[in-house]
C-alpha positions, 0 to 999 in steps of 0.5 A, a space after each residue: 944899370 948896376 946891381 941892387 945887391 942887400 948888405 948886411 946893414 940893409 938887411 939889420 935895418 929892414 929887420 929892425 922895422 919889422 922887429 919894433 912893429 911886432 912888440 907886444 909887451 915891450 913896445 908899452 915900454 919907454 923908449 926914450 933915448 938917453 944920450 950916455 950911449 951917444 958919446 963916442 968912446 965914453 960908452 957906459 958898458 952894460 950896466 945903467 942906473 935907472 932912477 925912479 921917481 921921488 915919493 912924496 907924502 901928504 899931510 894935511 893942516 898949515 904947519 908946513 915947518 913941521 911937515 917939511 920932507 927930505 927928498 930921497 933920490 933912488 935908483 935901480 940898476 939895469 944890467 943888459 944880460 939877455 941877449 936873443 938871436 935869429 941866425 941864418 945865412 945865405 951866401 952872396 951869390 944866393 942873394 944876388 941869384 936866387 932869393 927874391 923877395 927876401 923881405 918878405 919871406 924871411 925878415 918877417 918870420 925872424 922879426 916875428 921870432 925875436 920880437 917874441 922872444 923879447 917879449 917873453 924875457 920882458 914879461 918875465 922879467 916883469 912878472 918876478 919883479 912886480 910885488 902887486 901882480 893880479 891873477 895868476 901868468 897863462 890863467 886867461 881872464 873869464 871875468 872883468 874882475 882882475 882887470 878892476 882889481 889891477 886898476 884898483 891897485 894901480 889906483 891904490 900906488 899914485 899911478 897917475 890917470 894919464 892914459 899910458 895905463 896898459 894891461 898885460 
């Protein structure tokens, strides 16, 4: 029977797994896949334009002429700036002789680490971007109040009642 030996692309994906499955306030984000980065040599670099959604007004009466509104495209620019790293090393023979249950016993705590250094950059990105925060950061809630007062404001900016509402 030949060896069973881990490569480095085994070891990335068994990491990966376990990376997603320990997000907290990232894995509430959107994940859905853009096909720019798919295109093999027309990669978009790191930079990418996010669009946001158009807002529009109501008005109220039957003249529509009068109301007619134009539509106003806009964006954000995403800049991938933040990289996070979990580096260790082991030489082949240490994988192939003495390390079992390597899964287990290292995956799992890198994963853990880098899933919260991720977390903790999205949270303050987050944070220093959000105008309408309630609450002050690391203050924990004793009372009910902050979270109504965020649905109030969620409710007070269209944020649409479709169940993907989540507090931090």
């Amino acid at each position: 029977m030949p060896n069973t030996l881990l490569t480095p692309q085994m070891i990335t994906n068994e990491l990966l797994l376990r990376f997603k499955n320990n997000l907290g306030f990232s894995g509430a984000i959107a994940h859905t896949w853009d096909d720019k980065f798919a295109v093999q040599g027309a990669k978009i670099g790191d930079t990418l334009r996010l669009r946001d959604p158009v807002r529009f007004t109501a008005t109220k009466g039957r003249d529509v002429t009068s109301s007619i509104q134009d539509v106003i495209e806009t964006s954000k620019t995403l800049t991938l700036n933040q990289q996070a790293v979990v580096a260790f090393q082991f030489s082949s023979a240490e994988l192939t002789l003495s390390i079992d249950a390597f899964r287990d016993r290292y995956l799992d705590s890198a994963a853990v680490a880098l899933a919260n250094q991720v977390d903790v950059d999205g949270l303050t990105l987050a944070y220093q971007a959000t105008a309408n925060a309630i609450g002050a950061p690391g203050t924990p809630l004793t009372m009910l109040d902050a979270a109504w007062q965020a649905g109030e404001v969620l409710d007070m900016n269209s944020t649409p009642m479709d169940g993907k509402r989540t507090m931090c």
